[in-house]
C-alpha positions as CSV (number, residue, x, y, z in Angstrom):
1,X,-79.3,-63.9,-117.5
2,X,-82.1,-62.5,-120.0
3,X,-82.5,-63.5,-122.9
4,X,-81.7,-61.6,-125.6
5,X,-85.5,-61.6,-126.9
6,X,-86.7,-60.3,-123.5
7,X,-84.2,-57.7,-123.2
8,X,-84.6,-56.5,-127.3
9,X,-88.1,-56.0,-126.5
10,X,-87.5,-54.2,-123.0
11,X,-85.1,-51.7,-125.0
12,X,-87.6,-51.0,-128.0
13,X,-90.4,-50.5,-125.8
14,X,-88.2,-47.7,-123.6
15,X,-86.6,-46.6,-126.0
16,X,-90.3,-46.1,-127.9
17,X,-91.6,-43.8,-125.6
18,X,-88.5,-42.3,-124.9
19,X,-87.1,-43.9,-121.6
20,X,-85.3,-42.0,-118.2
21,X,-82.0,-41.7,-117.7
22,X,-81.2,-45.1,-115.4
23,X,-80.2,-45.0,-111.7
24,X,-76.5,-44.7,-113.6
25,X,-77.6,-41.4,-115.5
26,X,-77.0,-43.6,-118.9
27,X,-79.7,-42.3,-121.3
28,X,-80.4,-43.7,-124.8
29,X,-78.3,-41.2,-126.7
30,X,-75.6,-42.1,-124.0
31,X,-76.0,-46.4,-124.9
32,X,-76.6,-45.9,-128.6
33,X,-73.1,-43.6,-128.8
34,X,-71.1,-46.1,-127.5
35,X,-73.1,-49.1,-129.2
36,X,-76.0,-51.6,-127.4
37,X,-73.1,-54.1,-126.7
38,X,-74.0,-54.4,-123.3
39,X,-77.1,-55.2,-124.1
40,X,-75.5,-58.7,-126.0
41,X,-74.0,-59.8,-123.1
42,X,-76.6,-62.7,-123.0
43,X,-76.3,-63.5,-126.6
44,X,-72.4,-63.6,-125.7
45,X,-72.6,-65.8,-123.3
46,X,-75.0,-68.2,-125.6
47,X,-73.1,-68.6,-128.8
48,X,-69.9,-67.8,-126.7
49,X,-69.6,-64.7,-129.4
50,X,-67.7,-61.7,-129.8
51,X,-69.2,-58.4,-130.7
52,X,-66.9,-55.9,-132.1
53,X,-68.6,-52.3,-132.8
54,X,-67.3,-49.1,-133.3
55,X,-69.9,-46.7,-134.0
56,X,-72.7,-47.7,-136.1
57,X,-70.6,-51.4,-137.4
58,X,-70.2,-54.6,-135.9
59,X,-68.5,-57.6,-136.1
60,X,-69.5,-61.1,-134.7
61,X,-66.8,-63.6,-134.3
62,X,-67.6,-66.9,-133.1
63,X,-66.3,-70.2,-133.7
64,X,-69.4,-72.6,-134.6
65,X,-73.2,-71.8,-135.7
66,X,-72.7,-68.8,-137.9
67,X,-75.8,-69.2,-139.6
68,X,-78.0,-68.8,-136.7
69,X,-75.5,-66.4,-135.0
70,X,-76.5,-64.1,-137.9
71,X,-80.1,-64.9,-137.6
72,X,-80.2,-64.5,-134.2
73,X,-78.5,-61.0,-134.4
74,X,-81.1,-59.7,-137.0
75,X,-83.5,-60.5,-135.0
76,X,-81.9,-58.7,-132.1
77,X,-81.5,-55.9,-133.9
78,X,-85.0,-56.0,-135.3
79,X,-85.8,-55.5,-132.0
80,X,-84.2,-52.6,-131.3
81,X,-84.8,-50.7,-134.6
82,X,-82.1,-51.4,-136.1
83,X,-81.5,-53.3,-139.1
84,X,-78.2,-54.7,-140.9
85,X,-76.7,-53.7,-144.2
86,X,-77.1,-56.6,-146.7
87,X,-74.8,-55.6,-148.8
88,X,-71.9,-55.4,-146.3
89,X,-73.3,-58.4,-144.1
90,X,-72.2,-61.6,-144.7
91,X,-70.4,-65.0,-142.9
92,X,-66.9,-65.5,-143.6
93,X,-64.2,-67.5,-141.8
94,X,-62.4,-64.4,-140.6
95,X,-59.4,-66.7,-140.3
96,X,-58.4,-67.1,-143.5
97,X,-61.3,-65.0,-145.3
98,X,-60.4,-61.1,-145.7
99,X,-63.4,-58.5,-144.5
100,X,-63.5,-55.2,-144.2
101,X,-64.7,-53.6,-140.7
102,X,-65.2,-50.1,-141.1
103,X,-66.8,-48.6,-143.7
């Protein structure tokens, strides 16, 4: 298991000067259409979190330490260029708090 700093840094710096398709033909365009969520496995795995993404959105659902679930995934996403939408990002307790996913 990486951590998810290593592994956010590894990505930018391929993904910088443009990468290779891996040994499993999978080039950048290829992982950035479907989403970098296998890329969070490790941050999964920490916070025992949920990503949810479909195309450029996502949803983390987790049960305890919001706060620095949220920190921890601007910082991945620093990492990988990418940066979240303030005005749609926010922690709510999806359970009895409405939010909307797409859009």
């Amino acid at each position: 298991m990486w951590p998810e700093d290593i592994l956010a840094h590894a990505y930018a710096c391929c993904r910088a000067n443009g990468g290779a398709p891996g040994v499993d033909g999978e080039t950048f365009d290829d992982i950035e259409a479907s989403g970098v969520s296998h890329f969070s496995r490790p941050f999964e795995r920490r916070f025992r979190a949920t990503l949810v993404t479909y195309a450029d959105d996502v949803v983390v659902l987790c049960r305890h330490g919001a706060t620095e679930v949220l920190e921890t995934t601007r910082r991945w996403m620093a990492g990988i260029g990418l940066t979240p939408n303030e005005t749609k990002t926010r922690v709510c307790d999806a359970r009895c708090e409405p939010f909307t996913f797409l859009g």
